[in-house]
C-alpha positions, 0 to 999 in steps of 0.5 A: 500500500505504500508503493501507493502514497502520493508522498512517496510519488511527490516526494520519494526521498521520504521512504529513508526518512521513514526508515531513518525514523522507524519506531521499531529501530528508535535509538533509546539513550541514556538523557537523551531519551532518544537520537538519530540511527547510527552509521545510518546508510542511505541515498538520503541521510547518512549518520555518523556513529553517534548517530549525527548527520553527515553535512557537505562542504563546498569541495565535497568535504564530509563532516560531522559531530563524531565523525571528521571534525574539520580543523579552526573553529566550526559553527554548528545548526541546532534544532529539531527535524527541520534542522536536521533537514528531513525531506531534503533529497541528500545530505548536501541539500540540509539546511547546514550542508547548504550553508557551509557550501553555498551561503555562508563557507568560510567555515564549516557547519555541523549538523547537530539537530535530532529528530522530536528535539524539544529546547531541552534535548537540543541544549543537552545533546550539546552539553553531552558531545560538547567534548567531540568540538574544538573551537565553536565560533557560532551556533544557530538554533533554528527551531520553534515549532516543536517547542509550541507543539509540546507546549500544548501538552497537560502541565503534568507531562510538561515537568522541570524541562518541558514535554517531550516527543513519545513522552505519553509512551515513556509514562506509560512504560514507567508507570508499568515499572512502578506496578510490577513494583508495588507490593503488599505492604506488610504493616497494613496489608494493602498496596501502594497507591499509583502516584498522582498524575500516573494516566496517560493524556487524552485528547481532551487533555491537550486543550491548553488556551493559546497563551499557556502555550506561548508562554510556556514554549517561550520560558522553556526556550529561553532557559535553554538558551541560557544552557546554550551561552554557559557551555558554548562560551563567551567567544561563542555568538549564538542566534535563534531562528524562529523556523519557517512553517507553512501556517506560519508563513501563508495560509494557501498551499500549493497543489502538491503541498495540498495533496501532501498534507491532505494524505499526512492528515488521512494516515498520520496516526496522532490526529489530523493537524488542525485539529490537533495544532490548527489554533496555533498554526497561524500567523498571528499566533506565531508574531505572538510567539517570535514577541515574547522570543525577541524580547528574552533574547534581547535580554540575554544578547542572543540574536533572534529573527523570525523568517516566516514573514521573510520567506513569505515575502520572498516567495510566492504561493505558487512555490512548493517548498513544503513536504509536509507542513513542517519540513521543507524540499530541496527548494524550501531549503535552498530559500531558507538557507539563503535567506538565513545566510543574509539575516544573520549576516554570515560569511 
């Protein structure tokens, strides 16, 4: 049935990104919780054998976190799955692949996002490989979207750190644990009590109002980006990037991206997105966010640009450049990339 899908037929390089994310091979670690399939092959997307992808310079040079590791300072490109580049059509098409090669060469950039990274895992993936780099002249978070997603989650999951992708699984397996654990106890005769909080979320759960989300995507980024200046160091300039989403940039979508998201909706498992996200999958919800994201980062002398309202201006509603309504094409992420290069101002 596969062979089938229109995502498969628009855009075919998605069958290695669903094997690369298969959930029955999912990497569990330690912290982390989970990262990228190691030494991972494919037409696609190849990893490292930490499990970081691989990114290309303008000469063809390979490199990566735990892999070749050019000499003189590197800039790395932080942040979820759109960072990381799912739907481009090979490693050289990334958003740092691109960046290294095209826009911004005069050093190399590694990849050094995860795929369901929430702000938290994004800092700590760095804290834990931070002994694989020399030299960091310059990282860029570019994420957003998955911080707004996990937000909406019950403030029970949300913890110290925010929510995390899979995170109703992981109290559900821990809540197994702690009953096969729970025994008679001997002085009453009765058993433990489940702890407050043991159910897993339902639907009706994820209803936050729109500002709880903001406010708590926002505060969980911002702490994180504190984590960020502390190990990277003063020498480090650090930016964040608001990333461009389809319902953050447009409301109209191209015929191939219509057809794309219609099917995403008809199979994705979880719900059809805007039931699930379509209150804060628009425009005005997003300029809210990129507000309060603007002033943190003003207070903290970290560098902050929204590119929705610029990638909308510099394309048109005739451009595809989404597989999905989160990760770009080749030619999404060619726009991006320029389009990062020159806000950032990166040589």
């Amino acid at each position: 049935m596969s062979a089938q899908l229109e995502r498969y037929r628009l855009t075919p390089q998605m069958r290695d990104y669903d094997e690369f994310n298969d959930a029955g091979q999912r990497r569990y670690l330690p912290h982390l919780m989970y990262f990228g399939r190691t030494d991972f092959s494919s037409p696609t997307v190849n990893t490292d054998r930490a499990g970081f992808r691989i990114s290309t310079g303008p000469d063809g040079t390979r490199a990566s976190a735990a892999g070749h590791v050019p000499a003189g300072p590197v800039r790395i490109l932080t942040g979820g799955s759109t960072a990381l580049g799912v739907g481009a059509t090979s490693d050289a098409d990334t958003l740092a692949s691109l960046l290294w090669s095209r826009y911004a060469p005069a050093r190399p950039w590694l990849n050094f996002a995860g795929h369901c990274f929430n702000p938290t895992q994004e800092a700590l993936l760095f804290t834990l490989h931070r002994h694989l780099l020399g030299d960091v002249s310059e990282v860029v978070v570019f994420s957003g979207v998955n911080a707004m997603m996990l937000a909406r989650l019950p403030e029970w999951q949300q913890g110290e750190h925010g929510a995390f992708f899979f995170c109703g699984e992981y109290f559900e397996k821990m809540e197994e644990l702690r009953e096969q654990n729970r025994g008679p106890v001997k002085r009453f005769g009765r058993r433990a009590k489940p702890a407050a909080g043991a159910a897993i979320a339902t639907f009706d759960d994820v209803r936050r109002d729109v500002d709880t989300v903001i406010a708590s995507a926002a505060e969980t980024t911002l702490r994180q980006l504190d984590v960020w200046q502390r190990m990277a160091g003063p020498g480090t300039r650090i930016s964040y990037v608001l990333q461009p989403m389809s319902r953050w940039m447009r409301r109209t979508s191209t015929p191939e991206e219509e057809v794309l998201f219609e099917e995403r909706d008809r199979i994705y498992q979880r719900g059809v997105w805007e039931e699930l996200y379509g209150d804060v999958a628009t425009t005005e919800v997003s300029q809210a966010f990129a507000a309060v994201l603007r002033a943190g980062c003003e207070k903290r002398g970290v560098r902050f640009f929204d590119l929705n309202p610029v990638v909308a201006a510099a394309t048109s509603r005739d451009d595809w450049l989404f597989v999905d309504r989160v990760h770009y094409n080749d030619a999404g992420h060619d726009v991006v990339a320029r389009i990062t290069a020159e806000a950032l101002e990166l040589d």
